[in-house]
C-alpha positions as a Markdown table, in Angstrom:
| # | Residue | x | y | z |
|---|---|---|---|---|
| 1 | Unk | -130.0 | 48.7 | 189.9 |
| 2 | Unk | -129.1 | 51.9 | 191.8 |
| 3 | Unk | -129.2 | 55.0 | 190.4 |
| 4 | Unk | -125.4 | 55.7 | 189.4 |
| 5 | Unk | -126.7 | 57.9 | 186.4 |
| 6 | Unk | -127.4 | 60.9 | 188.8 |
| 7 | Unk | -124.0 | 62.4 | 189.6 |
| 8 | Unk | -124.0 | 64.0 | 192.5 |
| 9 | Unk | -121.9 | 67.0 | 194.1 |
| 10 | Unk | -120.8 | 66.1 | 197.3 |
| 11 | Unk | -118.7 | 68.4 | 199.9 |
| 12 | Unk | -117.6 | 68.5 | 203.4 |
| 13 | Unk | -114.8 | 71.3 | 204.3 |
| 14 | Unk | -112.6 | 72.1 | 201.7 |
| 15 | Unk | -113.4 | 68.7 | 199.6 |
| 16 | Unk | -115.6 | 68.6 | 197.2 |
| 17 | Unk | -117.1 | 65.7 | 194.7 |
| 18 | Unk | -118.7 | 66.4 | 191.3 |
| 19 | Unk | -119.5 | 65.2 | 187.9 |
| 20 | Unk | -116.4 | 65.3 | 185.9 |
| 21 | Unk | -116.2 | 68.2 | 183.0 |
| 22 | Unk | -114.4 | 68.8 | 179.8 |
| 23 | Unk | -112.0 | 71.1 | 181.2 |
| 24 | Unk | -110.5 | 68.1 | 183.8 |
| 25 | Unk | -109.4 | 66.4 | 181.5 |
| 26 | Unk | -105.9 | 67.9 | 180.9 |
| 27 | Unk | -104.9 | 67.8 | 184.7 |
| 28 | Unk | -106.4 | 64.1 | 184.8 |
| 29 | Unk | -103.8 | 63.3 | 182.0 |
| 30 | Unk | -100.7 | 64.8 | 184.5 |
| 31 | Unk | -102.0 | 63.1 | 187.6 |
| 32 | Unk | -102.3 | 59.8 | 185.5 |
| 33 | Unk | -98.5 | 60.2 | 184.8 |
| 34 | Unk | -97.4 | 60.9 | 188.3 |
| 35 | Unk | -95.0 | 57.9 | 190.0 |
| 36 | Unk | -97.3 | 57.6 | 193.2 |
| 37 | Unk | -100.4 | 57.0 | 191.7 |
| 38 | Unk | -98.5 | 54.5 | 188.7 |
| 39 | Unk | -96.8 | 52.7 | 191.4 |
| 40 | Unk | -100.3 | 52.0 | 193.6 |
| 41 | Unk | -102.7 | 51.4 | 191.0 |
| 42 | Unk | -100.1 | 48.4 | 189.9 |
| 43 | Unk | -98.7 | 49.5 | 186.7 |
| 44 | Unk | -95.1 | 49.4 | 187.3 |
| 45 | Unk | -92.6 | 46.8 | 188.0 |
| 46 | Unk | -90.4 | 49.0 | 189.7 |
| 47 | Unk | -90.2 | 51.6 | 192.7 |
| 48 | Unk | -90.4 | 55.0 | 190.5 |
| 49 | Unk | -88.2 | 58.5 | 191.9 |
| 50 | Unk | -90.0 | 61.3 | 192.8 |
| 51 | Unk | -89.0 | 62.7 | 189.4 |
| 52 | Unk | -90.2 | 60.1 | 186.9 |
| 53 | Unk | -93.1 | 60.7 | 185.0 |
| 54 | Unk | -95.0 | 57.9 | 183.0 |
| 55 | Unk | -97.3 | 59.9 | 180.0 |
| 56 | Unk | -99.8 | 58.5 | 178.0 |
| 57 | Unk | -98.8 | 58.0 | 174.2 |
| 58 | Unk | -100.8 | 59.2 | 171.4 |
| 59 | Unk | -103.3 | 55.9 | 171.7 |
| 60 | Unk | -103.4 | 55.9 | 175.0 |
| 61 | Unk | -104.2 | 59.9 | 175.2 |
| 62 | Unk | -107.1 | 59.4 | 173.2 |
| 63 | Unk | -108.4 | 56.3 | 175.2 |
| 64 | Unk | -108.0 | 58.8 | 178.0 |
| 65 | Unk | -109.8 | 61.7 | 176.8 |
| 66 | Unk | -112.9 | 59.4 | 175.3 |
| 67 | Unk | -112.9 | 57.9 | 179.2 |
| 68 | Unk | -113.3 | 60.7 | 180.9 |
| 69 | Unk | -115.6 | 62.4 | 178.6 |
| 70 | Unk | -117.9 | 59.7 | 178.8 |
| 71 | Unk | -118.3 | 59.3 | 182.7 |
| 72 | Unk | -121.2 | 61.5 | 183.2 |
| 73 | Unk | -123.1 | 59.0 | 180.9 |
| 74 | Unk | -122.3 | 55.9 | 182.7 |
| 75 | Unk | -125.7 | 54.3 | 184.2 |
| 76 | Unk | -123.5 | 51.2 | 185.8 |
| 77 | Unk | -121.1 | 53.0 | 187.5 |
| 78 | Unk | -120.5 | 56.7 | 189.1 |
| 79 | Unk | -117.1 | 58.1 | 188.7 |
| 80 | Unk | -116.3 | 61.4 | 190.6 |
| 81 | Unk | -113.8 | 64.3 | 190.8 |
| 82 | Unk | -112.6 | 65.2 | 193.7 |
| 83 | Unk | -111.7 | 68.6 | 194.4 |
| 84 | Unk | -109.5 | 70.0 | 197.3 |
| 85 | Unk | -109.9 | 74.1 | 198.0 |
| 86 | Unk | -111.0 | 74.4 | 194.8 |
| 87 | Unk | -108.2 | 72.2 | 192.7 |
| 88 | Unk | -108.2 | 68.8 | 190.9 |
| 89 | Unk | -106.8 | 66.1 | 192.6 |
| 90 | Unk | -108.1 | 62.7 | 191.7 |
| 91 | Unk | -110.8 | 60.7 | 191.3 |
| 92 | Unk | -112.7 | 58.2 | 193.9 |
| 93 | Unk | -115.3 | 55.7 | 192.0 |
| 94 | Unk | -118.0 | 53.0 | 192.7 |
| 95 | Unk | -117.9 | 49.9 | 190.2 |
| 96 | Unk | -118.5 | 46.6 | 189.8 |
| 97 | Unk | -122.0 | 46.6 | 190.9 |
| 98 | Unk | -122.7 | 42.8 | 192.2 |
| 99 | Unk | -126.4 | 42.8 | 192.3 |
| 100 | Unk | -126.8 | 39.3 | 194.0 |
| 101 | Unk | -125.2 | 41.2 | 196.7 |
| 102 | Unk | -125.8 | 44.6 | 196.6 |
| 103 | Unk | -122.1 | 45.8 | 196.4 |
| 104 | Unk | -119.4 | 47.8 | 194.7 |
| 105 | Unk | -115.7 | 48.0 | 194.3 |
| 106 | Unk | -114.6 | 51.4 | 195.6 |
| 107 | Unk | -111.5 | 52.7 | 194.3 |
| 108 | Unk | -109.4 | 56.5 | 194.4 |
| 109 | Unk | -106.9 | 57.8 | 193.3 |
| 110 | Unk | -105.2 | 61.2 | 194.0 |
| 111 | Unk | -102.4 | 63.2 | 192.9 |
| 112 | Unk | -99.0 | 62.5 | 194.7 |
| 113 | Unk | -98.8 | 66.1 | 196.2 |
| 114 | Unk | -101.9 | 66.1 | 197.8 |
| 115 | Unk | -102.0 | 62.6 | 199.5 |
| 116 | Unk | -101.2 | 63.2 | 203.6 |
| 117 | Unk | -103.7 | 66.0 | 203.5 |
| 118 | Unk | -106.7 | 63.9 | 204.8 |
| 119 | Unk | -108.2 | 64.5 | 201.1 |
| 120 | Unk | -108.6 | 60.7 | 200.6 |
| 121 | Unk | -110.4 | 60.2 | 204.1 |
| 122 | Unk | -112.9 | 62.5 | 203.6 |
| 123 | Unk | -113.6 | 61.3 | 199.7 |
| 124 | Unk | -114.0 | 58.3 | 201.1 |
| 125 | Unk | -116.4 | 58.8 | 203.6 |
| 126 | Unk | -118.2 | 61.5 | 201.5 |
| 127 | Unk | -118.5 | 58.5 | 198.9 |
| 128 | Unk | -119.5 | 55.4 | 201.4 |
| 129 | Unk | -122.4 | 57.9 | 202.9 |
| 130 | Unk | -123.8 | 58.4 | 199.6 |
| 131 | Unk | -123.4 | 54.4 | 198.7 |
| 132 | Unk | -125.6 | 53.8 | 201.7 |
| 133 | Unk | -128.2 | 56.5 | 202.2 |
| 134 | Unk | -128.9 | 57.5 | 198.5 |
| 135 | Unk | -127.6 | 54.0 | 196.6 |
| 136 | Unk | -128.7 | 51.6 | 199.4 |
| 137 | Unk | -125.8 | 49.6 | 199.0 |
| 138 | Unk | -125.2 | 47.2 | 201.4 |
| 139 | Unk | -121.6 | 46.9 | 201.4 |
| 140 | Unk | -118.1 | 48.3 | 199.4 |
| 141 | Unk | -115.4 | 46.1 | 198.7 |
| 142 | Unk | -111.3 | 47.7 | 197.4 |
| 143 | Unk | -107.7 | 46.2 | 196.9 |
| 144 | Unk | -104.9 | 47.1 | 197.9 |
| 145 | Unk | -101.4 | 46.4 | 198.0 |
| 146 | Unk | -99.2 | 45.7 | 200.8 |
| 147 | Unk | -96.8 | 48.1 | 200.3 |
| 148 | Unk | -99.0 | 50.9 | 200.5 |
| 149 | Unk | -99.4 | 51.3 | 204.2 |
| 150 | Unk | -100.6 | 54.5 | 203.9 |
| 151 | Unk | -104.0 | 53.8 | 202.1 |
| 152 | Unk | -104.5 | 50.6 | 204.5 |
| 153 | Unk | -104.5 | 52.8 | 207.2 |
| 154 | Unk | -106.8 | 55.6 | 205.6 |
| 155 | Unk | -109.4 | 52.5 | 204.8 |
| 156 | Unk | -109.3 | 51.2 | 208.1 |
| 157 | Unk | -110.0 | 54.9 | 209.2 |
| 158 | Unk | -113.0 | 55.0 | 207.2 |
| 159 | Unk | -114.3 | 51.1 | 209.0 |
| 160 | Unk | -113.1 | 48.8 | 206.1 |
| 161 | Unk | -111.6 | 45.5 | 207.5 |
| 162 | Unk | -109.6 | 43.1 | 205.4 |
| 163 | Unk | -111.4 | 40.2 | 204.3 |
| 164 | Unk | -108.9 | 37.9 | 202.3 |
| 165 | Unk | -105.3 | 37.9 | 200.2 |
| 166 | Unk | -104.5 | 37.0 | 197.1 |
| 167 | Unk | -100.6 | 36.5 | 197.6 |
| 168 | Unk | -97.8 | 36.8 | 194.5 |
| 169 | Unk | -100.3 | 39.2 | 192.7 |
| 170 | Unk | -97.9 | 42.0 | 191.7 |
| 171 | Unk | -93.6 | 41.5 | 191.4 |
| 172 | Unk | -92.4 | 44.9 | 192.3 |
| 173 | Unk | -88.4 | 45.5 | 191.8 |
| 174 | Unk | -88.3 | 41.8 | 191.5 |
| 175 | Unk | -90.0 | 40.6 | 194.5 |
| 176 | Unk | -93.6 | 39.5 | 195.0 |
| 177 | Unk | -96.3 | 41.0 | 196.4 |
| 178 | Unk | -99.6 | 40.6 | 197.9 |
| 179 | Unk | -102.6 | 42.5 | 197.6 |
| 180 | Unk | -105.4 | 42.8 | 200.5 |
| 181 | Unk | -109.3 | 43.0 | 200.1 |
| 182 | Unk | -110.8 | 44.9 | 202.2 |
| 183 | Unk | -114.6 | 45.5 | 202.9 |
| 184 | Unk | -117.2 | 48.3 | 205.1 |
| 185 | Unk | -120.9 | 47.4 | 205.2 |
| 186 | Unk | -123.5 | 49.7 | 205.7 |
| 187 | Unk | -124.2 | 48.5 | 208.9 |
| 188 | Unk | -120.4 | 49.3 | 210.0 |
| 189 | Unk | -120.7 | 52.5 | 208.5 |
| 190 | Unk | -123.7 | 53.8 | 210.7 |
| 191 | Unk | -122.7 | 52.2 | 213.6 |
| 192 | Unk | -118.9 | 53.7 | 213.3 |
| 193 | Unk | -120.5 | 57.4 | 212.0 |
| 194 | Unk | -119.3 | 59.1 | 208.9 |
| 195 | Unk | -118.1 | 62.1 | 210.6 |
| 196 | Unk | -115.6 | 59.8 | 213.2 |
């Protein structure tokens, strides 16, 4: 298995990736309740206002805190913070290790006020060039919906291609929806260069 217990630190320009700490965990609980990041990580059934805000109860709060005060310890999977000039925005995270493959799921999510800033590209590639050259994965697979244009285009960006769909996997505001998979090997990734 790769070595997801080391968690690196990992920065190009203003964006940094670390090992999550103690003192995250309040701003990971308020970018957990924003609209954006409910409404693309599938946990709503309808479009949210800029205004609405979707806290953790009690139960959940605690599931929360336990989560994120655990990920440093995690030898199957490496869950990162990403930083932008210094401040919290998100996370980006390799899981789902298939080892008759040699993959992982990829996955971020960042705050709604900092998405459009290029923050997300740059996780991305910062995370997909240390999958490759340090992990020696061969390939990183994410979902996505269709309605989030925005994050298709970012992954393409980065070299991912869509691969399948799995069609009527989300009814948002009564309608269904269909959510692509999406996949960069490490071969792409080279050939395409991190810093393009």
């Amino acid at each position: 298995m790769p070595d997801f217990l080391t968690k690196p630190t990992l920065t190009q320009g203003p964006v940094t990736l670390r090992a999550f700490r103690a003192a995250d965990i309040p701003r990971m609980l308020d970018i957990l309740a924003l609209p954006q990041v409910n409404l693309y990580t599938g946990a709503l059934t309808k479009t949210p206002s800029a205004a609405d805000r979707f806290p953790a109860d009690q139960k959940e709060t605690a599931k929360i805190i336990n989560w994120y005060q655990t990920r440093n310890q995690q030898p199957d999977r490496l869950d990162l913070a990403i930083e932008a000039s210094g401040q919290l925005v998100g996370e980006v995270v390799l899981n789902e290790y298939d080892a008759a493959h040699n993959t992982c799921n990829l996955r971020v999510l960042i705050a709604d006020d900092a998405t459009s800033h290029g923050i997300g590209t740059i996780a991305l590639k910062l995370m997909a060039a240390h999958a490759f050259t340090y992990l020696h994965l061969a390939a990183l697979t994410l979902d996505v919906f269709d309605f989030n244009p925005r994050a298709q285009h970012v992954y393409r960006k980065v070299g991912f291609r869509q691969t399948g769909a799995i069609g009527n996997d989300l009814t948002l505001d009564g309608r269904p929806h269909t959510t692509f998979t999406m996949r960069l090997t490490a071969k792409s990734f080279a050939k395409k260069g991190p810093q393009s």
